[in-house]
C-alpha positions, 0 to 999 in steps of 0.5 A: 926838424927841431922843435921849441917847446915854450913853457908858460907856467901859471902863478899857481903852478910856480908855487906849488913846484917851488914848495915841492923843492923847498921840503919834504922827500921826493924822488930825484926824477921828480926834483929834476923835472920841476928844476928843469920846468921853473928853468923853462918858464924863466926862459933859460935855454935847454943847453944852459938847463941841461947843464944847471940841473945835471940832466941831458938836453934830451931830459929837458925836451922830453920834459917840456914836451910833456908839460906842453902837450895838448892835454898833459895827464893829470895836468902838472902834476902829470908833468913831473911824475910820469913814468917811464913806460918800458915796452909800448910805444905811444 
């Protein structure tokens, strides 16, 4: 089954991953999920996000999964920086 995740980002929530693009250093994996999230919310497909940002297709769902799920940790802030979890399955 494929599924669609559709992201919807607040005014607030464009801002602040614009302003952590715009400056600063941060780690790559970071950049990418805020690249792949403000691509989302424009409502460009996974294929063509995939291809922009330089990440996989499966990089992009699990990004948007993470964004959209009922209640993502630490909102999103917890979108773009959740770590890989080696070892435990959820």
């Amino acid at each position: 089954m494929n599924v669609r995740y559709r992201v919807e980002l607040s005014q607030i929530e464009r801002t602040e991953l614009r302003a952590l693009l715009s400056g600063g250093k941060h780690a790559s994996r970071k950049l990418k999920r805020a690249q792949i999230l403000l691509a989302a919310d424009a409502r460009a497909s996974d294929e063509e996000i995939a291809t922009s940002v330089g990440v996989s297709g499966s990089s992009v769902y699990r990004t948007k999964r993470r964004f959209v799920a009922p209640a993502p940790p630490n909102g999103l802030a917890g979108a773009i920086s959740f770590a890989r979890d080696h070892g435990r399955r959820l």
